[in-house]
N, C-alpha and C positions, 0 to 999 in steps of 0.2 A: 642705449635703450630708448625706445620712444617716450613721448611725455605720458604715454596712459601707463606705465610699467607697474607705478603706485596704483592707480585704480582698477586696472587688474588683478592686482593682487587683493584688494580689498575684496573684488566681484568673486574669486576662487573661494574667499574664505567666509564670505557674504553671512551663508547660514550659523557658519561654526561661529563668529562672532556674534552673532545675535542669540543665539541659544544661549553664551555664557553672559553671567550678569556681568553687565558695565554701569556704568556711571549713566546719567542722562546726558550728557555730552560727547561721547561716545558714542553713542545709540545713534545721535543726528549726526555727526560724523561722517559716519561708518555709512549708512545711510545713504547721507549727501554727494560722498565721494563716489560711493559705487552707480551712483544713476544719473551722475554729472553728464549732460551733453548725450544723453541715451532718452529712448522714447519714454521711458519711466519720470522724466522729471517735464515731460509736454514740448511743445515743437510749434515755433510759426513758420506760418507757411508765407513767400513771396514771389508776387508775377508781376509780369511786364505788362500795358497796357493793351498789346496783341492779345494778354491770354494764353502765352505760351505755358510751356509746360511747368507746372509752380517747381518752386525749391523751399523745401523743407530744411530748417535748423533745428534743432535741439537747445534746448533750455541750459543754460550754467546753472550751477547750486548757488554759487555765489558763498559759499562756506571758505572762512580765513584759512582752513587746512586743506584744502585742496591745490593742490600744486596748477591743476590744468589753469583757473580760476584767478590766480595768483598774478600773472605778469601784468594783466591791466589794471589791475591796482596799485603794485607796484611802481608803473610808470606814471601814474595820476598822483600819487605821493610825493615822489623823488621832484617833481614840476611844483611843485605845491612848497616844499620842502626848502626848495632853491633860491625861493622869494622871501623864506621868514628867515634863514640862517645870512648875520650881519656881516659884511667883507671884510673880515679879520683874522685873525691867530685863534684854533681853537685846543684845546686841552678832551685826551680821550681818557676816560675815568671806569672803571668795571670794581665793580661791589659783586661780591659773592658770600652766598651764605653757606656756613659749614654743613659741612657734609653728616655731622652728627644730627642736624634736626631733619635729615631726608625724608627719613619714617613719619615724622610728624608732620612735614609739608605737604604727601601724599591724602592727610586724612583732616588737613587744612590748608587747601590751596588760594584759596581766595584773601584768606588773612594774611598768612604769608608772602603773598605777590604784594597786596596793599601797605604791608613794612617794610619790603625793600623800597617800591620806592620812596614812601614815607622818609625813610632813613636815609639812604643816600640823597633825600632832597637836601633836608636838614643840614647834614654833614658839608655839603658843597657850599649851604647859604652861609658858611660861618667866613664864608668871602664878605658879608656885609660888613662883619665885626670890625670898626677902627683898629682892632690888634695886628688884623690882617690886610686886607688892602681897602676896605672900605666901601664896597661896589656892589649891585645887585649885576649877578651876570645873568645871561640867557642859559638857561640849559635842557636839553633835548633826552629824554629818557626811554629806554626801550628794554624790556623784558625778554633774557632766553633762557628758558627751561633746559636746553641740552648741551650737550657737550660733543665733542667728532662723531663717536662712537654710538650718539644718540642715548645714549645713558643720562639719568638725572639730576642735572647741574644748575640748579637756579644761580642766574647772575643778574644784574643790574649792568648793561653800557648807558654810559652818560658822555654829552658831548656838550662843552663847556666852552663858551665863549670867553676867550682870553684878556678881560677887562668889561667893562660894566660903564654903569651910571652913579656917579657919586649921589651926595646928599644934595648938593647944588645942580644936580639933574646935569650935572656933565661926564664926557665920556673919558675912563680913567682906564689904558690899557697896560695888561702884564708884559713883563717879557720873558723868563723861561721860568718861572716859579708861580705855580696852581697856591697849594698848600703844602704845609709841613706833613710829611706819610705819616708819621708818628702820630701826630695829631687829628688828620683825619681817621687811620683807623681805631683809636682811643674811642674818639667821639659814633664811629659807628657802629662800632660792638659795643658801648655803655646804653644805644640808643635801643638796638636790637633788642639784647637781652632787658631792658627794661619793660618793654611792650611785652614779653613774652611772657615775663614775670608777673606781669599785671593781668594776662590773658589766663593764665595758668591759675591764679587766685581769685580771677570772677568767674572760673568756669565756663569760660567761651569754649576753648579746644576743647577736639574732640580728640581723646587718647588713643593711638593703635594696638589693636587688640593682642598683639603682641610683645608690649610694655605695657608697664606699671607707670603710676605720676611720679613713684619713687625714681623710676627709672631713669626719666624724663628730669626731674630733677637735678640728679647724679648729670647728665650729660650737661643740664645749665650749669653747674657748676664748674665742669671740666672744662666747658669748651670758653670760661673767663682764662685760663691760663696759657693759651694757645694761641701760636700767631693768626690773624685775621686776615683776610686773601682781599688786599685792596693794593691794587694796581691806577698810578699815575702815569700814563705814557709819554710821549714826548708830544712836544708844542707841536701841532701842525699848522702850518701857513695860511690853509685853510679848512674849512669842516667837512667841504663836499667828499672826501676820501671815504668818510667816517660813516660821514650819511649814505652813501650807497652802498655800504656794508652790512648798516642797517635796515637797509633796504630789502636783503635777501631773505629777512626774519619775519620782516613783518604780515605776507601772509603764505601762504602753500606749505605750510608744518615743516624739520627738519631735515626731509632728505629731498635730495635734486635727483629725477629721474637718470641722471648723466651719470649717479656716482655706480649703479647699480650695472656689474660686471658680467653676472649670469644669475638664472634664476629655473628652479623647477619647482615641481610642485612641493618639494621637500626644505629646500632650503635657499639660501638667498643671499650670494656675495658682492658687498660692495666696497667703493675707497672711499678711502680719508685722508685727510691730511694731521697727521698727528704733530702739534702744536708746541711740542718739550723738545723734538729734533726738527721736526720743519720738513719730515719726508712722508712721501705717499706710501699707505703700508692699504691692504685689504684685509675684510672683515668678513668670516663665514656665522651666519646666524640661520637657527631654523626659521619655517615665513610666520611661527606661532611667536617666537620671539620678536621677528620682525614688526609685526605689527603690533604685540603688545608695547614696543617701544613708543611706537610711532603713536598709537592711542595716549601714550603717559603725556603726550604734551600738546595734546587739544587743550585749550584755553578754556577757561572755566566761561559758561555764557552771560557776555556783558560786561566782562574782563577787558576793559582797556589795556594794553600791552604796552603799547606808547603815551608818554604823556608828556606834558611842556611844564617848564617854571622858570622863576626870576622873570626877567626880558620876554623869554618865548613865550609864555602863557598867555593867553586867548584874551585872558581879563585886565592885561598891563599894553595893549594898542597904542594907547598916549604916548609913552615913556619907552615903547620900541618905534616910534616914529620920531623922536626924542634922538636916542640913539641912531638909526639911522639918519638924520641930519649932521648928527656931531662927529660921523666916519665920515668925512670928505667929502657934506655936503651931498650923500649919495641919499634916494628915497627906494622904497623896496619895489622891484618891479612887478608890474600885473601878470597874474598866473600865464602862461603861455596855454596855448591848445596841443598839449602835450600827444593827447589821447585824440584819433581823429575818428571820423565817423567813415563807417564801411560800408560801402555803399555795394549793393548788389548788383547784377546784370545777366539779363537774361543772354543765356551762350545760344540761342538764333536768333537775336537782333538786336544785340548789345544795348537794348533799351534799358534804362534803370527798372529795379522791380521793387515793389510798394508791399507792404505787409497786407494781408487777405484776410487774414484771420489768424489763431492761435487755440490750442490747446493746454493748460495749466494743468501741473500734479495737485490733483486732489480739490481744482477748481481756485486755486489762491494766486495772487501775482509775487507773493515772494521771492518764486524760484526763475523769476523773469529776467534778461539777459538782455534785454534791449530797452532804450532809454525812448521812454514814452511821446517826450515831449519834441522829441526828435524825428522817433516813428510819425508822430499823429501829420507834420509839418512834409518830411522828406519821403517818409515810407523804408527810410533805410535803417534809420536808428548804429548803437551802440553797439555791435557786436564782438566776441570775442570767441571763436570758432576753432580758430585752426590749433589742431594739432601739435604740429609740428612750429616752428618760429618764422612767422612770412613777414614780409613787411606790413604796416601798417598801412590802415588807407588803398590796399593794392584791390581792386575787382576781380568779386569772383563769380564765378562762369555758373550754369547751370550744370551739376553733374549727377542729378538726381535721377 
């Protein structure tokens, strides 16, 4: 299927989703996706110094759930990425919250994103504890809402630096033993349902209208006697694996235009890979289902998804260039030019073409796609166009 397959089907159902009530996240969504890179979201124009015939681009939304949107972020993260994870052994870790508070996540999602990671930070720092190995590690956190299926599965991936900085600010590394399971998940269900217990008796949540607090109650209770879904995977050599896996989540929501088999105006099949046998099976859903799925896991606005702690956090620099010293002497490298600039050319006289002017939706530069400071210098700027996967950096022709 082409890359517009998602935003097609958004444009077919354009009205019918706007007519039913949504969330305000969904509303700019739904919205965003549908007018991505179409005259609805504005358009710069560029020519060549002849004055040949201009070429006109279309605007990106620049919205985290858009798939089209998605790849050059992607690639300016994974580059970014590369330079803060230390050259070591990392540990992959996945916290999942039970499936009994689904209903309740739905009509508190904000709170409940901001306790997994809360909770599975906590849970990992008990690496500091003398009991344990004594170490502040690096650990890289990223939030998915879905599962194969696209159904609603809040999880926590965490990727865990296999040794740390002691108290004497030296580098202390593991060899195949993270934590004890037992004890991590002890400590992440005690944490969990603490916060929830305490949210529940100040009256923060907000109850689904379809339970009772008795109700709600009943499931905190039940879900204290039941195993806890906290997954240790094995040591990898290194984290870059892990990290480009997280990579696929981080923006364009959870389906890949590639998985999507056939589609009418009725209904909508696509693969998966189901993760309990490890084989590709297909999925028939109608496109009302379809994209009610696909709306359940727009991030709430402002919702950081990913976040850093121990080592990796933003506010510990010192003590991760500390640590990077104490690996072999190694310092972290300068970002690379991952992402290159695209430069235009007019197709009769292969001249580069300069920005002329531009049109904004609704007069704003939010929904703008090219990097200004780039435009103002080169007249090329930042673009991110095509369709289909072209190389980066490659010149494109006039075909206007």
């Amino acid at each position: 299927m082409s890359n517009r397959a998602i935003q097609e089907i958004f444009q077919s159902q354009y009205r019918e989703l706007l007519s039913s009530p949504q969330p305000l996240k969904n509303i700019k969504a739904i919205e965003a996706i549908s007018q991505c890179r179409t005259k609805a979201m504005g358009s710069s124009f560029f020519q060549c110094a002849s004055r040949h015939k201009p070429i006109e681009l279309h605007h990106s939304c620049r919205h985290r759930s858009c798939f089209l949107c998605a790849q050059k972020k992607r690639v300016e993260w994974i580059d970014k990425q590369k330079h803060r994870l230390f050259p070591c052994a990392h540990f992959h870790v996945i916290f999942t919250l039970p499936h009994e508070y689904l209903s309740l996540w739905r009509y508190n999602e904000r709170f409940f994103s901001d306790l997994l990671f809360s909770a599975s930070r906590d849970t990992l720092m008990l690496m500091e504890d003398s009991k344990y190995h004594g170490v502040t590690p690096g650990i890289m956190t990223a939030l998915h809402t879905w599962g194969r299926q696209m159904t609603l599965h809040p999880h926590v991936h965490c990727l865990v630096s296999a040794g740390g900085l002691n108290g004497s600010d030296q580098w202390h590394g593991l060899e195949q033993f993270l934590l004890p399971i037992k004890v991590v998940k002890s400590r992440y269900r005690g944490l969990v349902q603490k916060a929830i217990m305490q949210a529940l008796e100040s009256g923060e949540l907000v109850c689904p209208p379809d339970q009772s607090w008795q109700d709600i109650r009943q499931h905190w209770s039940t879900v204290w006697k039941k195993a806890w879904s906290v997954r240790i995977e094995r040591r990898y050599e290194h984290g870059k694996g892990v990290m480009l896996y997280l990579s696929r989540y981080l923006k364009g929501g959870p389906m890949n235009p590639k998985q999507i088999l056939h589609r009418n105006e009725r209904e909508i099949r696509f693969r998966y890979l189901d993760h309990r046998d490890k084989r590709k099976k297909d999925l028939r859903l109608s496109i009302h289902d379809f994209t009610r799925r696909l709306l359940e896991h727009v991030p709430q606005v402002g919702l950081h998804t990913f976040r850093y702690y121990g080592l990796y956090a933003p506010a510990t620099k010192r003590r991760r260039l500390l640590a990077y010293g104490c690996l072999r002497g190694t310092s972290p490298c300068r970002n690379s030019s991952a992402v290159k600039d695209v430069v235009l050319s007019c197709s009769i006289c292969g001249a580069p073409a300069k920005r002329t002017h531009s049109f904004w939706k609704n007069q704003t530069s939010k929904a703008i796609s090219i990097n200004k400071k780039t435009a103002s210098t080169l007249g090329a700027g930042v673009l991110q166009q095509d369709d289909e996967d072209i190389p980066v950096g490659a010149s494109v022709p006039n075909t206007s």
